[in-house]
N, C-alpha and C positions, 0 to 999 in steps of 0.2 A: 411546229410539226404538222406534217399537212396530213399523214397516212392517218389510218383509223385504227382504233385498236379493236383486234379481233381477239377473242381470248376462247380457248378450251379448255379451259380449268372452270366448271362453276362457281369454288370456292373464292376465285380471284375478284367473283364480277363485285361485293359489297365493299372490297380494298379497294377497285379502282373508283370507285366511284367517293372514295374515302380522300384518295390520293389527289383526283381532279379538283375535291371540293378544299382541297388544301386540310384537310382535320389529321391530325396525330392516329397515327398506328395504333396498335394495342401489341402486346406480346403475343399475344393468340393469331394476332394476321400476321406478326413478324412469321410465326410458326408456321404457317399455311401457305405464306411466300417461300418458304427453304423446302419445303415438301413437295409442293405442286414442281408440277417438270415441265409445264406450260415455258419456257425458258423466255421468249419472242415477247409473250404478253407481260414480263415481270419486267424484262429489258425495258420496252415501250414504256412503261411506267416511271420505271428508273429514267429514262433519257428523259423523260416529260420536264420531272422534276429539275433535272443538271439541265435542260435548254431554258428551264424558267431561270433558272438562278445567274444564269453564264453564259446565254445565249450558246456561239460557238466556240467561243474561247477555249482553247486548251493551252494550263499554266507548263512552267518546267523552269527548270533554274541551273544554273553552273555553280555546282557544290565538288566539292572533297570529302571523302570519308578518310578521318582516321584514327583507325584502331592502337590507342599505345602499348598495351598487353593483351596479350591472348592469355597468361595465366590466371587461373581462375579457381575460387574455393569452391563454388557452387555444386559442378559437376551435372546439372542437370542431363535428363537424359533425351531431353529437346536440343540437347546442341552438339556440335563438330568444332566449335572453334575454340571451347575453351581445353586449356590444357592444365597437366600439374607442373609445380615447378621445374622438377629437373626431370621431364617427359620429353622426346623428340621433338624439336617444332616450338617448342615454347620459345617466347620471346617478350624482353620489354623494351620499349625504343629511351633511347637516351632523350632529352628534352635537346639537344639540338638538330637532332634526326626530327623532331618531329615542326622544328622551327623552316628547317630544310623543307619539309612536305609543304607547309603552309605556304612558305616563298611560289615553291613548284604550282600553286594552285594558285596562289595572286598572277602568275605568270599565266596562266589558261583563263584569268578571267572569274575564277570563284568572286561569286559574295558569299559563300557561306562555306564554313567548315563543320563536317556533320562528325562528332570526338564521342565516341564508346567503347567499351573494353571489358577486359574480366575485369572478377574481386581480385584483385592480386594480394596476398596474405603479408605482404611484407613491404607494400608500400607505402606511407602516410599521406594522411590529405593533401598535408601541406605540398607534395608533388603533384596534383590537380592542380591546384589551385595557383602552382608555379606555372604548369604548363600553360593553366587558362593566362594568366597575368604575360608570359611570355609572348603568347601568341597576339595579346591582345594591343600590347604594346609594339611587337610589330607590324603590325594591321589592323587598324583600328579601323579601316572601311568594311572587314568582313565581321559577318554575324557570327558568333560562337554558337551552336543548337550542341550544348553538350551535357554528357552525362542521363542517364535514365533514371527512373524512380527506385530500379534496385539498385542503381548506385549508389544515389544518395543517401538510402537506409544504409546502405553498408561505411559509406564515409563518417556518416554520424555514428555509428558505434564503432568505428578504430578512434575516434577524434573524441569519444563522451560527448555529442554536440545532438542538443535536441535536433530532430529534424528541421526545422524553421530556421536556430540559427546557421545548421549547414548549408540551407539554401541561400542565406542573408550571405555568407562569406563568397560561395559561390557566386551570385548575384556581384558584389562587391570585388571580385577579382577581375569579373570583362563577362561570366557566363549571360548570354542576351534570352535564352530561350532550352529547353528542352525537349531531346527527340521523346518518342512513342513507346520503345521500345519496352520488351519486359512486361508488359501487358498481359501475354501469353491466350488464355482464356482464364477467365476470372473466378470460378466456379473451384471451392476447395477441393473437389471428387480429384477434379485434372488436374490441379496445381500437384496435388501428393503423387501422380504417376509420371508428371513431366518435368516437373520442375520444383521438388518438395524440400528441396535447401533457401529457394528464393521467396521471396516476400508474398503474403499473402495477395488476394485480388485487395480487399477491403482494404492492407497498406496501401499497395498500388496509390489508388483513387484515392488516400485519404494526404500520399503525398503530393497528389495533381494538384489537389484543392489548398494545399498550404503555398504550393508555388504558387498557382495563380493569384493567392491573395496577396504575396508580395511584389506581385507585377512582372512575375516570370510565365510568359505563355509555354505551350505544350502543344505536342503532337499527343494521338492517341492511337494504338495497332490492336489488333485482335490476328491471333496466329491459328491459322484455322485448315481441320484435315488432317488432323491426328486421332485423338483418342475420344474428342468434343462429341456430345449430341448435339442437334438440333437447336434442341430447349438450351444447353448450352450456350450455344453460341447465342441465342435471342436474347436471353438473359447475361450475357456481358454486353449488347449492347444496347440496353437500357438501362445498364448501370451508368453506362458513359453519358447516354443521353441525360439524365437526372441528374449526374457531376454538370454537366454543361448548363442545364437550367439555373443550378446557381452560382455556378462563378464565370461562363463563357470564356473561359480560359483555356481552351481548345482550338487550336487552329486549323489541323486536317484529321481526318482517320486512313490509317493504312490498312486495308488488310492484306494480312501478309500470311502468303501461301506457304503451308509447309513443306520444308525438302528433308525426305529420312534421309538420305545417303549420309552412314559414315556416323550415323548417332546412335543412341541405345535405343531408339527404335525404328532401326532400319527394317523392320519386316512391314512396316506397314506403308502401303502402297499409296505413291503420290496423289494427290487431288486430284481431279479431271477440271478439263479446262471450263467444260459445264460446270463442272461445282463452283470451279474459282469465278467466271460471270456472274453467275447466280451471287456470289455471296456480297459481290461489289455492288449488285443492285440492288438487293435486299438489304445493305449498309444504308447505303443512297437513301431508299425511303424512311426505313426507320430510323436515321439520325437527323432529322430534321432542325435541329439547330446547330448543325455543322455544317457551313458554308462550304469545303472542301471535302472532297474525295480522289483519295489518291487511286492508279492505276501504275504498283511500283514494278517497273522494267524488267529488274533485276532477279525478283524471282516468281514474275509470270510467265519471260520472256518479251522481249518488242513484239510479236505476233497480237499475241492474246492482250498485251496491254492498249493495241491499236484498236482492236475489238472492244477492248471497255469501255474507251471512249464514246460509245454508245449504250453501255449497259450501263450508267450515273456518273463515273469517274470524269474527272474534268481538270486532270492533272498528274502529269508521267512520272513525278521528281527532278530526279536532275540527272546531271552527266554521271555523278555520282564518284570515278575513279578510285581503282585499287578497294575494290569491296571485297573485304575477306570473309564474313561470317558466315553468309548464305555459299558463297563457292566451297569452301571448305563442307557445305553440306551435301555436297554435289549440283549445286547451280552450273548449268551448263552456258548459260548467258556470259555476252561480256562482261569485264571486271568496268568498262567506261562505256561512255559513248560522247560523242562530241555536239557541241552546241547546234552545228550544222544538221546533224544524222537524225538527234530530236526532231528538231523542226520537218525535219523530211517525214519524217513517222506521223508527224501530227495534219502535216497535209496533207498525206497520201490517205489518210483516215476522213482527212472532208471536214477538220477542224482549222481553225486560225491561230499559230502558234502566239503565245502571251510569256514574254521572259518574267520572272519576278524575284524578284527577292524573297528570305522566308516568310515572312508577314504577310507577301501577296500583295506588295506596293511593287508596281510595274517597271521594269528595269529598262532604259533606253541607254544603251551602247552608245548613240552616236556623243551622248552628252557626260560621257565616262572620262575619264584619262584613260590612257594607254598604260596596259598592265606593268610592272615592273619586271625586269628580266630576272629571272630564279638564279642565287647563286647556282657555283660547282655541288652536286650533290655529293655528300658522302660515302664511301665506296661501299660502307657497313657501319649503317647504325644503329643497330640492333644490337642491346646487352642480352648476352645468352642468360636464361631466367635463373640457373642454377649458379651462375658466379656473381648476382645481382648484390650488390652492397649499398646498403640505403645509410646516408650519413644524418 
């Protein structure tokens, strides 16, 4: 970086000079970073660190998202996609509809199938654990990143199954890794107004740290632009940071921008795209033992996620396809985008597109096979959720 950094913030000048010298954050400058409106000078900071780490690289991958149920016991009032059983719109996919999707995505080139959903109250593990086994023996070249940390609380008690051995089975069916999700903000005040049927923060992170002991890595999110302070949001990410000092079982963090449309708190009014830079950068510094930061498309928009590529971020996701959770909350972004269109986003940003796989082992096409042709799709294979019969 050749420019110099000019700052108008006073309170910034003892952080940057924190930042350059490579030393750890404190909570107190996380705090002073989310406050000050200096935006340019926190950015600068942010970018310092992401060009130290990754030069100009910017990562992205060819993923599939798929959601098997939208039915869900939770009801939280941070979501639009979960529904009740026999509510409009509910739906759970048969395991060949969703063997069908996985085809459809080997055929576009997926390495990775990114699998979350509701609690659905009347499914048994042992249907996870089919679908993952399914999937896995169809496609053993793509990664499985499935299931969340609220999922797996909830599978280990329909199953009676400590947490550990649910991940052990998990683990043991084809599961490679775990998304982020459900993180929320980690703070009990928010948990009770947003989402006070799901798991604590403290479960959260205490289910990261059991996966990663058994050699399941993780994603890790923060959903931020709700009901969160400040202090809030610093303090879940130094929760994250301090899981990460001891088991490094963390491979990216998302922050993920909140969409009310369509939830039970729709009056409160979306993030600004200020906030949302601001928060990817102030990630960026204070997560210092996370190699990755994501800038997720989907619900920044390609605009503002081009833009973060200079405010820490140093990775879009993926093509992503058929994302329902966030639209369903009024995401106005596309449901995809194509390996091509990335790459165009990441140049026209003044970065060097880097394909990868989820681990961030670098993907080269030329030395690939040629994708397999997707069967015929199913015309409908979606089990409507109220005539759903679990054998």
């Amino acid at each position: 970086m050749s420019e110099k950094l000019q700052i108008s913030d006073a309170r910034l000048e003892p952080i940057s000079q924190k930042v350059l010298a490579g030393e750890r954050l404190t909570a107190d400058d996380g705090l002073a970073l989310f406050q000050s409106h200096d935006l340019l000078a926190v950015g600068w900071l942010a970018n310092h660190v992401r060009e130290q780490r990754h030069g100009n690289l910017c990562y992205f991958n060819v993923n599939r998202h798929i959601n098997p149920t939208n039915v869900c016991v939770a009801h939280c009032k941070l979501c639009a996609f979960g529904r009740s059983p026999d509510a409009k719109g509910a739906y759970t996919m048969a395991l060949d509809e969703i063997y069908a999707r996985g085809a459809q995505g080997v055929a576009e080139g997926a390495t990775e199938f990114h699998i979350v959903g509701g609690l659905h109250p009347d499914l048994p593990f042992d249907y996870y654990l089919d679908l993952i086994r399914g999937l896995k023996q169809r496609f053993p070249q793509v990664h499985l990143k499935a299931f969340t940390m609220v999922e797996v609380h909830y599978y280990a008690r329909i199953s009676k199954l400590s947490i550990r051995d649910t991940l052990l089975k998990m683990k043991e069916a084809g599961v490679d890794s775990l998304p982020g999700g459900g993180a929320e903000i980690f703070h009990p005040r928010v948990r009770r107004i947003i989402c006070d049927h799901k798991v604590s923060g403290q479960m959260w992170l205490s289910i990261a740290r059991t996966a990663h002991e058994i050699g399941l890595r993780s994603n890790a999110t923060m959903l931020f632009g709700h009901v969160e302070t400040l202090e809030e949001r610093v303090d879940h990410l130094v929760r994250l940071r301090d899981t990460q000092d001891k088991t490094r079982g963390f491979v990216a963090f998302i922050p993920l921008e909140f969409h009310p449309a369509n939830t039970g708190l729709k009056d409160i009014p979306k993030p600004t795209g200020f906030d949302a830079l601001k928060t990817i950068a102030v990630s960026r510094l204070m997560l210092d033992n996370f190699d990755h930061i994501k800038a997720y498309w989907i619900m920044l928009t390609p605009r503002i996620a081009q833009i973060a590529l200079r405010f820490g971020a140093n990775d879009l996701d993926g093509t992503v396809v058929e994302e329902k959770i966030y639209h369903d909350a009024g995401a106005t972004t596309p449901e995809h985008l194509t390996r091509e269109e990335l790459e165009r986003l990441i140049r026209a940003a003044g970065r060097v597109p880097a394909e990868r796989d989820t681990l961030y082992n670098r993907v080269d096409r030329s030395k690939m096979p040629p994708p397999v042709a997707s069967p015929t799709r199913p015309s409908d294979g979606f089990i409507p959720a109220a005539s759903l019969t679990v054998n």
